[in-house]
PQR file of N, CA, C, O and H, with PARSE charges and radii, in Angstrom:
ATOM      1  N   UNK A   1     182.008 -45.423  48.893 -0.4000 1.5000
ATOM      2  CA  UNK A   1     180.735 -44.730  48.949 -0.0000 2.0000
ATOM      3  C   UNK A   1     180.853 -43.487  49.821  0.5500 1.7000
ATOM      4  O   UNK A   1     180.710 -42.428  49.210 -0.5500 1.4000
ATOM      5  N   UNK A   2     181.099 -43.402  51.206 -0.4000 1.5000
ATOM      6  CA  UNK A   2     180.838 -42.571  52.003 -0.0000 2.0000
ATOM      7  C   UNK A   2     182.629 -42.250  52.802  0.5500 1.7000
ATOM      8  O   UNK A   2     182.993 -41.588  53.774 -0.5500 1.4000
ATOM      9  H   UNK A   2     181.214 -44.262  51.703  0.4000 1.0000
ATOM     10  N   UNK A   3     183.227 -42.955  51.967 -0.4000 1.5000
ATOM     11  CA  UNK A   3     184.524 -43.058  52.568 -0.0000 2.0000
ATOM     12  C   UNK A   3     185.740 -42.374  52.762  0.5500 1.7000
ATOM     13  O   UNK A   3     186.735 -42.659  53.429 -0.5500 1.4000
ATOM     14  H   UNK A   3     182.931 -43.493  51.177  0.4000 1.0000
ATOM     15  N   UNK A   4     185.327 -40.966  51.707 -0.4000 1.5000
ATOM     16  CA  UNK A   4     185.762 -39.500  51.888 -0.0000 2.0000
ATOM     17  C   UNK A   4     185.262 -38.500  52.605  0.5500 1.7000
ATOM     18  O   UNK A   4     185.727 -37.361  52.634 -0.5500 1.4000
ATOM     19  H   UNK A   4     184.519 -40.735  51.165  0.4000 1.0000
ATOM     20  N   UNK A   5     183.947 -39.042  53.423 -0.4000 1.5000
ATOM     21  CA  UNK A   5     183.328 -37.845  53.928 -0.0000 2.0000
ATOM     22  C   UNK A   5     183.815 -37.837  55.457  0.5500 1.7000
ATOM     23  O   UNK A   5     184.054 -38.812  56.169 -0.5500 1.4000
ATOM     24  H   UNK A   5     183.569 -39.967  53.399  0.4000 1.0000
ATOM     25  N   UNK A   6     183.909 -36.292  55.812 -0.4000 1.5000
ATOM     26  CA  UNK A   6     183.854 -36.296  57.683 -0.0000 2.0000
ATOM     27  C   UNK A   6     182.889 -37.587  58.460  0.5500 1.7000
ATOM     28  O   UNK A   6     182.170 -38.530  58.129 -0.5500 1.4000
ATOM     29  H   UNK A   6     183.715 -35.499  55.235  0.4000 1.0000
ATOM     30  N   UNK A   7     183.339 -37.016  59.523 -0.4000 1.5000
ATOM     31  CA  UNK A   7     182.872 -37.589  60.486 -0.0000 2.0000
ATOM     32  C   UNK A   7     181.184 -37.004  60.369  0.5500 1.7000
ATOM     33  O   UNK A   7     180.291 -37.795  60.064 -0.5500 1.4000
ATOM     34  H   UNK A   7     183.923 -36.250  59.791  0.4000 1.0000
ATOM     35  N   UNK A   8     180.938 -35.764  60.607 -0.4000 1.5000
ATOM     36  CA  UNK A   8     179.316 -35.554  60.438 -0.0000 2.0000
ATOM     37  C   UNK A   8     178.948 -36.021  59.284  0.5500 1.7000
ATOM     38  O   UNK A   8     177.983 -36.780  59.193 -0.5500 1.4000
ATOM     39  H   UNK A   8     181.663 -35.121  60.855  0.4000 1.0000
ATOM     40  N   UNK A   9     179.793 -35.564  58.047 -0.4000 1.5000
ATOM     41  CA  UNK A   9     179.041 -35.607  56.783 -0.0000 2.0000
ATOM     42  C   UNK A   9     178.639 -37.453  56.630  0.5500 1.7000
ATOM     43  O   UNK A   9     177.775 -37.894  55.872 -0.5500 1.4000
ATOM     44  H   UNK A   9     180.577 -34.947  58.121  0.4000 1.0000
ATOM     45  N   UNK A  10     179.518 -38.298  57.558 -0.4000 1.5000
ATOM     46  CA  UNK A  10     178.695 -39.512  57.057 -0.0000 2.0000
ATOM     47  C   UNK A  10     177.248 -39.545  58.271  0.5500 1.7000
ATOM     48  O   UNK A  10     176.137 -40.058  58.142 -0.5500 1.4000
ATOM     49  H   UNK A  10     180.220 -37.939  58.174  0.4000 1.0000
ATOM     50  N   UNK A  11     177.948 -38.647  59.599 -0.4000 1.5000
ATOM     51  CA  UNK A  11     175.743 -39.174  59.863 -0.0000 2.0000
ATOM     52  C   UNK A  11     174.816 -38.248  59.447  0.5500 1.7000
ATOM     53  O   UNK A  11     173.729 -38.017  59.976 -0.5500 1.4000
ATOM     54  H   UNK A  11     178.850 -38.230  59.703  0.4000 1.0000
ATOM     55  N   UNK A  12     175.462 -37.550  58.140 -0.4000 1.5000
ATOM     56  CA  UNK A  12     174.123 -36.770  57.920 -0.0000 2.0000
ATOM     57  C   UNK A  12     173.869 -37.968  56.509  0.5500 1.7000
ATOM     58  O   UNK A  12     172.745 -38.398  56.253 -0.5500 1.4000
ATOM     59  H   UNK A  12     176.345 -37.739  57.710  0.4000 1.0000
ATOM     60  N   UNK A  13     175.101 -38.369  55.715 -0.4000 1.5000
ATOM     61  CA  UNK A  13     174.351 -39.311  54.759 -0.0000 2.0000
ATOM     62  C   UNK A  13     173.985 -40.538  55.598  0.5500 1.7000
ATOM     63  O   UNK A  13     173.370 -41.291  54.842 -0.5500 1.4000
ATOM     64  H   UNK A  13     176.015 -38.019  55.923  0.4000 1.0000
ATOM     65  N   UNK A  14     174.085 -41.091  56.838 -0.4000 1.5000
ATOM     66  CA  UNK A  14     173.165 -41.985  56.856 -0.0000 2.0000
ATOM     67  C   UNK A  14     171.938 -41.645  57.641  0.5500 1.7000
ATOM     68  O   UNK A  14     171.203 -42.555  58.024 -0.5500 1.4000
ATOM     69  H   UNK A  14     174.585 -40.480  57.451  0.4000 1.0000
ATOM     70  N   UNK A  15     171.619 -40.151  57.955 -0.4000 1.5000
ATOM     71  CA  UNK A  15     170.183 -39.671  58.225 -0.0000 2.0000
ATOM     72  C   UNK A  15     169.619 -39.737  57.107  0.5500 1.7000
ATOM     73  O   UNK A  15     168.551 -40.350  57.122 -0.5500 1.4000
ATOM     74  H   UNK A  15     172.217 -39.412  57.644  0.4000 1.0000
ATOM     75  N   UNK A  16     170.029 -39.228  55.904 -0.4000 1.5000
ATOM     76  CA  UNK A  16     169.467 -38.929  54.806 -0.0000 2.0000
ATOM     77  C   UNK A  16     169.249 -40.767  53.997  0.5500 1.7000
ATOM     78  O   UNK A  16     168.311 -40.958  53.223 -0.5500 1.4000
ATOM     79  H   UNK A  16     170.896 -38.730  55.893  0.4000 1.0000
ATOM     80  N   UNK A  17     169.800 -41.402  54.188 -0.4000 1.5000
ATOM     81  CA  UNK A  17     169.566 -42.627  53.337 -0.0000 2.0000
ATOM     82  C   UNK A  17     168.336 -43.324  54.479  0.5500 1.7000
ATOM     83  O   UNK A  17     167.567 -44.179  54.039 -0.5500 1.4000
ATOM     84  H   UNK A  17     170.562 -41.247  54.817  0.4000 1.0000
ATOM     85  N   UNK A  18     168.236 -42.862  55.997 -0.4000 1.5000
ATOM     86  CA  UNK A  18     167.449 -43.778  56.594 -0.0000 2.0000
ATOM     87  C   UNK A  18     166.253 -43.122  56.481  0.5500 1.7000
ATOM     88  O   UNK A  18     165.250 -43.792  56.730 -0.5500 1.4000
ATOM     89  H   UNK A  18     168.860 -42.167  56.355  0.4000 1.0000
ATOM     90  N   UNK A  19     166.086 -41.754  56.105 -0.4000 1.5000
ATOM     91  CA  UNK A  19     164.839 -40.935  55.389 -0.0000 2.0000
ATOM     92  C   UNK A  19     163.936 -41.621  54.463  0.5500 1.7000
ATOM     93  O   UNK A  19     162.779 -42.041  54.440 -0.5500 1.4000
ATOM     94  H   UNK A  19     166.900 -41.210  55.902  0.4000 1.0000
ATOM     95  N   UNK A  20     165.272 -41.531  53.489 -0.4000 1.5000
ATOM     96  CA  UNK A  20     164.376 -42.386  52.253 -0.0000 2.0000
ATOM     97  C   UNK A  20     164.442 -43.476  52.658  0.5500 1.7000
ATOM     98  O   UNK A  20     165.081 -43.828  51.666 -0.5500 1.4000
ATOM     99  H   UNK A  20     166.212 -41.190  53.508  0.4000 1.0000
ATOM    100  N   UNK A  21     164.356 -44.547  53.333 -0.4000 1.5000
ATOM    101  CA  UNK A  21     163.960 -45.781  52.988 -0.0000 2.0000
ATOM    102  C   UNK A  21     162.876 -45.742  54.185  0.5500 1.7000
ATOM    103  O   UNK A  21     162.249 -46.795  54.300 -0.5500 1.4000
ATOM    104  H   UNK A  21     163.837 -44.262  54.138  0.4000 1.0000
ATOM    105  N   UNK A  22     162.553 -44.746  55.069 -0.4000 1.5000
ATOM    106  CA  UNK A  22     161.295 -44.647  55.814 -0.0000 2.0000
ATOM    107  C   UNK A  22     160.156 -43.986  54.911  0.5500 1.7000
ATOM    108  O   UNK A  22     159.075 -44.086  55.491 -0.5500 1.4000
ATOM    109  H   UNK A  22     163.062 -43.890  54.975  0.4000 1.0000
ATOM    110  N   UNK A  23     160.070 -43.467  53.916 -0.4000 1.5000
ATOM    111  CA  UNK A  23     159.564 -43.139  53.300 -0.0000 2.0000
ATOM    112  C   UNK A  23     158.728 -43.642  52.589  0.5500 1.7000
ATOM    113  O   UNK A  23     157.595 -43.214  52.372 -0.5500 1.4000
ATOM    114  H   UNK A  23     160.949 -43.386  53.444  0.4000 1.0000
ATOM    115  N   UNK A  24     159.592 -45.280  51.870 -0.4000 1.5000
ATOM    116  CA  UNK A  24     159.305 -46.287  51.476 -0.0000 2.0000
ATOM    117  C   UNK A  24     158.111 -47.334  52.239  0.5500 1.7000
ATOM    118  O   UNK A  24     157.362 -48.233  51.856 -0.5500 1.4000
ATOM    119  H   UNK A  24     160.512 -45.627  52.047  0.4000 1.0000
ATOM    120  N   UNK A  25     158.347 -46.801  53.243 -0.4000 1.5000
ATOM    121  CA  UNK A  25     157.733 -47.674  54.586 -0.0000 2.0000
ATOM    122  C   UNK A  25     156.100 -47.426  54.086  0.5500 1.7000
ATOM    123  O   UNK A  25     155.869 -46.408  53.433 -0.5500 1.4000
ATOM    124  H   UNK A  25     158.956 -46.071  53.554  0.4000 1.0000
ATOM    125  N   UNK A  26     155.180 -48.201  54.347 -0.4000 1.5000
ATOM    126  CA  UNK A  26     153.442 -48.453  54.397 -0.0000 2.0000
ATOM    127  C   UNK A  26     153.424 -48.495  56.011  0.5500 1.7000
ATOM    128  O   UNK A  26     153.787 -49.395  56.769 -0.5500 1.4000
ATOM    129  H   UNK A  26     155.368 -49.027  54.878  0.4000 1.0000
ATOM    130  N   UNK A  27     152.786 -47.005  56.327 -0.4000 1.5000
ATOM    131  CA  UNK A  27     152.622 -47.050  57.901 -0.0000 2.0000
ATOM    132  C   UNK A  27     150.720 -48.068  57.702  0.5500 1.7000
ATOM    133  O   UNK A  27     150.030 -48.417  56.744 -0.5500 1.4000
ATOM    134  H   UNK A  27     152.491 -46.274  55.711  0.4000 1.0000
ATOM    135  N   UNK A  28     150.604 -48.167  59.268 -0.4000 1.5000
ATOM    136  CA  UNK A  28     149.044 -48.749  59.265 -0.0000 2.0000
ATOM    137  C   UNK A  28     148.325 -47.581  59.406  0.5500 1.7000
ATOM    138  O   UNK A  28     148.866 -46.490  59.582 -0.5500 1.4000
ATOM    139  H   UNK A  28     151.165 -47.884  60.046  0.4000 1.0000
ATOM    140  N   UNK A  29     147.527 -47.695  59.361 -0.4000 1.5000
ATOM    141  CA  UNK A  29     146.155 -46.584  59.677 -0.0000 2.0000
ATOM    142  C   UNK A  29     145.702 -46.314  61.340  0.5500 1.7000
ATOM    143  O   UNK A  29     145.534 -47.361  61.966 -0.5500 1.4000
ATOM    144  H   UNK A  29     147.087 -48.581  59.218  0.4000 1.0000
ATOM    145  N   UNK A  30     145.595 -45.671  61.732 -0.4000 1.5000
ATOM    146  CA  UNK A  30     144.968 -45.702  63.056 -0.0000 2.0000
ATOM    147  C   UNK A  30     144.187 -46.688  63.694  0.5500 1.7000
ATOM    148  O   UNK A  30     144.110 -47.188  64.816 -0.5500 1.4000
ATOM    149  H   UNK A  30     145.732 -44.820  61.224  0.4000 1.0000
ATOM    150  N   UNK A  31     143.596 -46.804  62.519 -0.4000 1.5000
ATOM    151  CA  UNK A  31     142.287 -48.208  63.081 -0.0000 2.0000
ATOM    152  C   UNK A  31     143.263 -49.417  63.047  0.5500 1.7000
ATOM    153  O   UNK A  31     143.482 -50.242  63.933 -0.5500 1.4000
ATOM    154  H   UNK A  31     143.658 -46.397  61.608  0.4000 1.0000
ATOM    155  N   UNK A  32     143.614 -49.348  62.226 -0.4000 1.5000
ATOM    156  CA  UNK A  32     144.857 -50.942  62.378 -0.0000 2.0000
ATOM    157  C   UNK A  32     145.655 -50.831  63.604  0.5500 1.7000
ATOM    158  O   UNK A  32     145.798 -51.699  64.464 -0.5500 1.4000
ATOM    159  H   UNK A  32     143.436 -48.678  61.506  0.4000 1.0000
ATOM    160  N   UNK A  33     146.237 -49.462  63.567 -0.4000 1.5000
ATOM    161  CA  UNK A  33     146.896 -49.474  64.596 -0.0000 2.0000
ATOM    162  C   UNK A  33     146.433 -49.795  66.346  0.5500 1.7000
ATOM    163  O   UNK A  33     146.899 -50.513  67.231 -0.5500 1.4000
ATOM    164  H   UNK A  33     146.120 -48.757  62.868  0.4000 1.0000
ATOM    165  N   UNK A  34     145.304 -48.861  66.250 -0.4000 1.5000
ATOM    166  CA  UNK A  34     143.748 -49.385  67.594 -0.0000 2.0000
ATOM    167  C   UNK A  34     143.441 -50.933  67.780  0.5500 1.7000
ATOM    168  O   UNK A  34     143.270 -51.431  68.893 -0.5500 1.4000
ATOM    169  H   UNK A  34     144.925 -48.277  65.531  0.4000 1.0000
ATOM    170  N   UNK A  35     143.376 -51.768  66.397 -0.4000 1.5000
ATOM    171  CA  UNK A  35     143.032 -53.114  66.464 -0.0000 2.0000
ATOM    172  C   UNK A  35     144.260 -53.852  66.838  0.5500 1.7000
ATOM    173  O   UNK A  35     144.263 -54.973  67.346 -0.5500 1.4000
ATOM    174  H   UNK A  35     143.515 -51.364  65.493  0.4000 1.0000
ATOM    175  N   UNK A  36     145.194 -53.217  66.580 -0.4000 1.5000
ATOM    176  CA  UNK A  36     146.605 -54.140  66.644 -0.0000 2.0000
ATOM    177  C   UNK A  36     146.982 -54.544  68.293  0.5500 1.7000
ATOM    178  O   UNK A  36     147.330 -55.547  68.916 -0.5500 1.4000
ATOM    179  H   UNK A  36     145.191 -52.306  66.166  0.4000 1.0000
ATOM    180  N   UNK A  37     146.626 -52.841  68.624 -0.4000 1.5000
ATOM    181  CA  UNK A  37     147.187 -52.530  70.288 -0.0000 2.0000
ATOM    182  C   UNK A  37     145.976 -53.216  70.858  0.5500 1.7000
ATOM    183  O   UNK A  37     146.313 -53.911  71.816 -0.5500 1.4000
ATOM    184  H   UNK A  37     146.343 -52.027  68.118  0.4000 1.0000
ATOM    185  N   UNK A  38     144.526 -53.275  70.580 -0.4000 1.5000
ATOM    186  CA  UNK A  38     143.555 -54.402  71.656 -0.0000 2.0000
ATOM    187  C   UNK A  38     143.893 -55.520  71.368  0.5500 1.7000
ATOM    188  O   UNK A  38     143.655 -56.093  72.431 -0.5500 1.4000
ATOM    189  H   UNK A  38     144.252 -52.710  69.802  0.4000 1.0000
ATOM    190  N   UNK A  39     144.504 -56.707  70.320 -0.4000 1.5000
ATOM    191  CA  UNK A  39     144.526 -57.490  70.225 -0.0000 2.0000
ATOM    192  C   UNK A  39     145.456 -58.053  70.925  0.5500 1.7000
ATOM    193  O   UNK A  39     145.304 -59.089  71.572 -0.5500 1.4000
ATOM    194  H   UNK A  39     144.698 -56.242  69.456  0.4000 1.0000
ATOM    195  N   UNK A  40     146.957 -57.097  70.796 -0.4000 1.5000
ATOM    196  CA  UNK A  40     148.064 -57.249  72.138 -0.0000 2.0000
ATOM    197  C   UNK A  40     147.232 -57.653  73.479  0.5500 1.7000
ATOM    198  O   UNK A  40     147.155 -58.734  74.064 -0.5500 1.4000
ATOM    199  H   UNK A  40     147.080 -56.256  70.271  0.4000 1.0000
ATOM    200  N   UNK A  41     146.652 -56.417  73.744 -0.4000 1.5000
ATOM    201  CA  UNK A  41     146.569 -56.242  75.598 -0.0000 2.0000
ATOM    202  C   UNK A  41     145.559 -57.486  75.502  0.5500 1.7000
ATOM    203  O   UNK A  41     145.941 -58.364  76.276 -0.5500 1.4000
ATOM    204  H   UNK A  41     146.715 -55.540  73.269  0.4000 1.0000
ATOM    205  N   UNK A  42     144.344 -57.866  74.775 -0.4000 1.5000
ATOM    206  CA  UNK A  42     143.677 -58.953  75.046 -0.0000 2.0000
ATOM    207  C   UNK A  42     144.750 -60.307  75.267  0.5500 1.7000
ATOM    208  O   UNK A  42     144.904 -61.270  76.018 -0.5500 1.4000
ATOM    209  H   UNK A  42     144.035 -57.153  74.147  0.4000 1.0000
ATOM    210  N   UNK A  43     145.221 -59.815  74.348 -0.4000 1.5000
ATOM    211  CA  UNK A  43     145.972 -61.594  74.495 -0.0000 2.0000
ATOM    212  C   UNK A  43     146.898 -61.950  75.285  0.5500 1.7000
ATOM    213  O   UNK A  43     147.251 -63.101  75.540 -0.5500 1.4000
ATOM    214  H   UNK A  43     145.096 -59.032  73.738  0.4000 1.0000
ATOM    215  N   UNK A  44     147.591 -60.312  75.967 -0.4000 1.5000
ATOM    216  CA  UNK A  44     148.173 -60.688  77.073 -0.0000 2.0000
ATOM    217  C   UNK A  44     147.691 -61.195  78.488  0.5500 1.7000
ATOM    218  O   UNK A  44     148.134 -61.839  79.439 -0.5500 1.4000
ATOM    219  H   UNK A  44     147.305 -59.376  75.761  0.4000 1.0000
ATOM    220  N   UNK A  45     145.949 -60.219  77.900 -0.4000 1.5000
ATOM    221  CA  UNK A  45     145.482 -60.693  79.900 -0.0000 2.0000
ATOM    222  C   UNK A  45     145.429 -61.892  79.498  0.5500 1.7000
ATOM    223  O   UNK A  45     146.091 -62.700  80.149 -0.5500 1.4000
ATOM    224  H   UNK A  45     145.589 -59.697  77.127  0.4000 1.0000
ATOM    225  N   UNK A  46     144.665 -62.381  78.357 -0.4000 1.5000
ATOM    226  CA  UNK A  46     144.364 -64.035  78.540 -0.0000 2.0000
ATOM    227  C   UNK A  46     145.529 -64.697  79.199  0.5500 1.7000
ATOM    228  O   UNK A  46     145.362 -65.400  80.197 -0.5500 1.4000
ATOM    229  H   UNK A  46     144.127 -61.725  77.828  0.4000 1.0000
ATOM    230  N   UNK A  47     147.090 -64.424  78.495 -0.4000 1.5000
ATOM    231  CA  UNK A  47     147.763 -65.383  78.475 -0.0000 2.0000
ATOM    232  C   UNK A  47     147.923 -65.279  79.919  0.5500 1.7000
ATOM    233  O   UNK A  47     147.985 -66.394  80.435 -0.5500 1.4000
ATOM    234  H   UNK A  47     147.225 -63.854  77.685  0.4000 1.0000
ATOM    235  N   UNK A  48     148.026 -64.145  80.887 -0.4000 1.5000
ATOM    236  CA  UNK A  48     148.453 -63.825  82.046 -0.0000 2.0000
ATOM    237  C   UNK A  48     147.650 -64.429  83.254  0.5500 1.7000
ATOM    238  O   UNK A  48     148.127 -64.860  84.305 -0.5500 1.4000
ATOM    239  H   UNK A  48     147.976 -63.239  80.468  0.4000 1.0000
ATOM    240  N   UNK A  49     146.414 -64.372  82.906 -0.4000 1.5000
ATOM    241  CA  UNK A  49     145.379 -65.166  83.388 -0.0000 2.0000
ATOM    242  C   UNK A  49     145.238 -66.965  83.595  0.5500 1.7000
ATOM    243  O   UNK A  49     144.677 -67.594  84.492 -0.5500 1.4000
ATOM    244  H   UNK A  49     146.027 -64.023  82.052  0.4000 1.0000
ATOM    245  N   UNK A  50     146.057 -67.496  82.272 -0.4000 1.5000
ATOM    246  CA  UNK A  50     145.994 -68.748  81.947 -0.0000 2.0000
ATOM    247  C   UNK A  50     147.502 -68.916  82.905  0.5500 1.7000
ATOM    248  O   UNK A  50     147.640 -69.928  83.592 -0.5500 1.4000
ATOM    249  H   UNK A  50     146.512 -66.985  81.544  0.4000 1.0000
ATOM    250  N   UNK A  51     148.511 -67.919  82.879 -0.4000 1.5000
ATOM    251  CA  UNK A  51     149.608 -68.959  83.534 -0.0000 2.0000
ATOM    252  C   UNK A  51     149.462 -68.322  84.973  0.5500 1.7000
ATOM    253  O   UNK A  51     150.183 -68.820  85.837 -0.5500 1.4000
ATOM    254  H   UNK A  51     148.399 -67.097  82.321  0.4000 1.0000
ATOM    255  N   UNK A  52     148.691 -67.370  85.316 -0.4000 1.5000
ATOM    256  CA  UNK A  52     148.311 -67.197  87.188 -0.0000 2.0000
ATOM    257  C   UNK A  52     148.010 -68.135  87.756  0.5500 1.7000
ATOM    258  O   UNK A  52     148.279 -68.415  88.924 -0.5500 1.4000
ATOM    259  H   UNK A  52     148.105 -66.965  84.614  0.4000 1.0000
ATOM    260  N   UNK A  53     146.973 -69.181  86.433 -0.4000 1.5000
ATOM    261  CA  UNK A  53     146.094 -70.330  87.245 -0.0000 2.0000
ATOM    262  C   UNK A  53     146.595 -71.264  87.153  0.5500 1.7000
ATOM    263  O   UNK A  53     146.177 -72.066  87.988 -0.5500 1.4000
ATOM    264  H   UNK A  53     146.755 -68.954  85.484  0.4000 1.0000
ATOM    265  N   UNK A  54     147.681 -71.815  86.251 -0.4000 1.5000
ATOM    266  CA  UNK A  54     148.320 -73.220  86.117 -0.0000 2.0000
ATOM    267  C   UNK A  54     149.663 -72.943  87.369  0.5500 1.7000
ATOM    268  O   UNK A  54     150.408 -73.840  87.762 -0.5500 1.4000
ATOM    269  H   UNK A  54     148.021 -71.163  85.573  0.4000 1.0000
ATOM    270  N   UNK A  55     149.723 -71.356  87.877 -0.4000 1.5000
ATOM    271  CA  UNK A  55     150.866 -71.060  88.950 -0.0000 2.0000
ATOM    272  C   UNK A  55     150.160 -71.499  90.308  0.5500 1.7000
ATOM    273  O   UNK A  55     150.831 -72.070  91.168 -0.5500 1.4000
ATOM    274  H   UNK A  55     149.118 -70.627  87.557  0.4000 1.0000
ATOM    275  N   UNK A  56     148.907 -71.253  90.487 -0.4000 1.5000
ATOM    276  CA  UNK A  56     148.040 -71.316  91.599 -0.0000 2.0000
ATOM    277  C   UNK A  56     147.931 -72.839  91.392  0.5500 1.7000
ATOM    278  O   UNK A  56     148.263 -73.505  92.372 -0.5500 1.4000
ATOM    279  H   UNK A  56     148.362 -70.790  89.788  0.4000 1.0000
ATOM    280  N   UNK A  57     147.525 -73.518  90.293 -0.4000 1.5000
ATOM    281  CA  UNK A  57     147.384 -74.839  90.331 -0.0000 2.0000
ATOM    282  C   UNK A  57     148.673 -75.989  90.725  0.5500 1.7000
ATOM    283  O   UNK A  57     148.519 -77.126  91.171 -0.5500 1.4000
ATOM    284  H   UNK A  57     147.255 -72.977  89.496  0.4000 1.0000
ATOM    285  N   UNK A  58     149.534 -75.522  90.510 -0.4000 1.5000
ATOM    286  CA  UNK A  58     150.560 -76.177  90.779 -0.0000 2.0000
ATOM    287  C   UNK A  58     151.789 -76.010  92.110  0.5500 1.7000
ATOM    288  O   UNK A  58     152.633 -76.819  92.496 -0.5500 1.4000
ATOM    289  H   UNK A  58     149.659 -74.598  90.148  0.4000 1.0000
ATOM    290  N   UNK A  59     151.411 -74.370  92.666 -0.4000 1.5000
ATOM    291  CA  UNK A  59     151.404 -74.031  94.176 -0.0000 2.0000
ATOM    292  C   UNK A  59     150.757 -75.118  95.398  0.5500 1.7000
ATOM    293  O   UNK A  59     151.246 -75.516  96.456 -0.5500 1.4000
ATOM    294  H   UNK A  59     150.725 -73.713  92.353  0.4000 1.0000
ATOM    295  N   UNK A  60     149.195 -75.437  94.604 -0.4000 1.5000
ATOM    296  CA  UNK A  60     148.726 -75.842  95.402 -0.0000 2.0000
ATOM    297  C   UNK A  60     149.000 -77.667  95.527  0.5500 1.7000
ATOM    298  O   UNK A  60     148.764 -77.973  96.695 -0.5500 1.4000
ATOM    299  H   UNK A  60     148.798 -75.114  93.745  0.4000 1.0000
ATOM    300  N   UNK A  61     149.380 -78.821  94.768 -0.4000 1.5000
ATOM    301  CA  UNK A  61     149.515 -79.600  94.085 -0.0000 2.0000
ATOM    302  C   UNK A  61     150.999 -79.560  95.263  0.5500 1.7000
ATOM    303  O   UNK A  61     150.928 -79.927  96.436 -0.5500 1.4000
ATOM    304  H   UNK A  61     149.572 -78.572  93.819  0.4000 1.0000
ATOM    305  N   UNK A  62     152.058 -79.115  94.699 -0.4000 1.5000
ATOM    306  CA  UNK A  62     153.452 -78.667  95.175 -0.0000 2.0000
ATOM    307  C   UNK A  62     153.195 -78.584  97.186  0.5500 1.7000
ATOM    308  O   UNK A  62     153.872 -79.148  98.045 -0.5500 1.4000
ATOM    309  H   UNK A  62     152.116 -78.816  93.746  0.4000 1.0000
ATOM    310  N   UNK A  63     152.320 -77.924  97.314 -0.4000 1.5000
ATOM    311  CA  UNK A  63     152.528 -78.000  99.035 -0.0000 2.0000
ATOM    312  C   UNK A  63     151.656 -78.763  99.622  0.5500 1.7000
ATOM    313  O   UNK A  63     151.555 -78.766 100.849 -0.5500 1.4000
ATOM    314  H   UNK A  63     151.771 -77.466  96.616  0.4000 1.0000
ATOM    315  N   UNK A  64     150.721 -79.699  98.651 -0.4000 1.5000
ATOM    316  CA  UNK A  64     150.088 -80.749  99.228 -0.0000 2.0000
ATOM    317  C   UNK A  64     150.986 -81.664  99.194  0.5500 1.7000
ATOM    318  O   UNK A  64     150.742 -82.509 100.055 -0.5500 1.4000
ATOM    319  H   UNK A  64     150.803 -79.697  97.654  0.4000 1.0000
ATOM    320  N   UNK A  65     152.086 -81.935  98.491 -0.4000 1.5000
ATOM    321  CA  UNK A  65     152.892 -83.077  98.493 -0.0000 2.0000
ATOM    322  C   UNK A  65     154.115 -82.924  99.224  0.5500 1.7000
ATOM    323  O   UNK A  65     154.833 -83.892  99.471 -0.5500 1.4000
ATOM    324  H   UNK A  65     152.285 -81.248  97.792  0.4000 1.0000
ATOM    325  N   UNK A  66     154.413 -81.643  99.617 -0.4000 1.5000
ATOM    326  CA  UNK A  66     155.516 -81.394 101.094 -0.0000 2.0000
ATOM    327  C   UNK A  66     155.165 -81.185 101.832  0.5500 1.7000
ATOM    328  O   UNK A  66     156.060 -80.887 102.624 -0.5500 1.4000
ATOM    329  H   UNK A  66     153.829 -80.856  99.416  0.4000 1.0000
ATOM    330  N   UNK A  67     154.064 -81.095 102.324 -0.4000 1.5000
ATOM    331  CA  UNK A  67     153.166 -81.260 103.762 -0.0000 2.0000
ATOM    332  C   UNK A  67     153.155 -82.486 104.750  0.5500 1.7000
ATOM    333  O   UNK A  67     152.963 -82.407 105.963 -0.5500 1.4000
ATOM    334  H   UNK A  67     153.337 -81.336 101.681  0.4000 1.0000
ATOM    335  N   UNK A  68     153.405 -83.694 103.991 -0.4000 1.5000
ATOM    336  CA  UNK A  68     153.352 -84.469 104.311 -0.0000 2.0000
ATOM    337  C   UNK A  68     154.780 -84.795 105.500  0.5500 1.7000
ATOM    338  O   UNK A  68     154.872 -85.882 106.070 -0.5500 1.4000
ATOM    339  H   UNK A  68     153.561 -83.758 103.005  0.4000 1.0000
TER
END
């Protein structure tokens, strides 16, 4: 396939083959893209939130039982 060409001439054919198959690509829309990125950051605070408190819960659990 590409196995006579220079050294550039193969990264310009594989610029040119990764062209077209971006081309091919279905980008999202802005709004998808807006809904995509709040649905991330929401679900990270949740998750970040949920393991702060099972960290705090089990901090506290953990030095009640080496206190002793």
């Amino acid at each position: 396939m590409d196995n006579n060409l220079s050294f550039f001439g193969k990264i310009r054919s594989f610029i040119e083959r990764t062209m077209d198959e971006m081309r091919k690509c279905t980008w999202p829309t802005r709004e998808q893209l807006l809904e995509s990125t709040v649905l991330v950051l929401v679900v990270m605070a949740v998750s970040s939130a949920y393991i702060a408190g099972v960290d705090q819960i089990l901090y506290h659990i953990i030095t009640f039982l080496t206190s002793f």
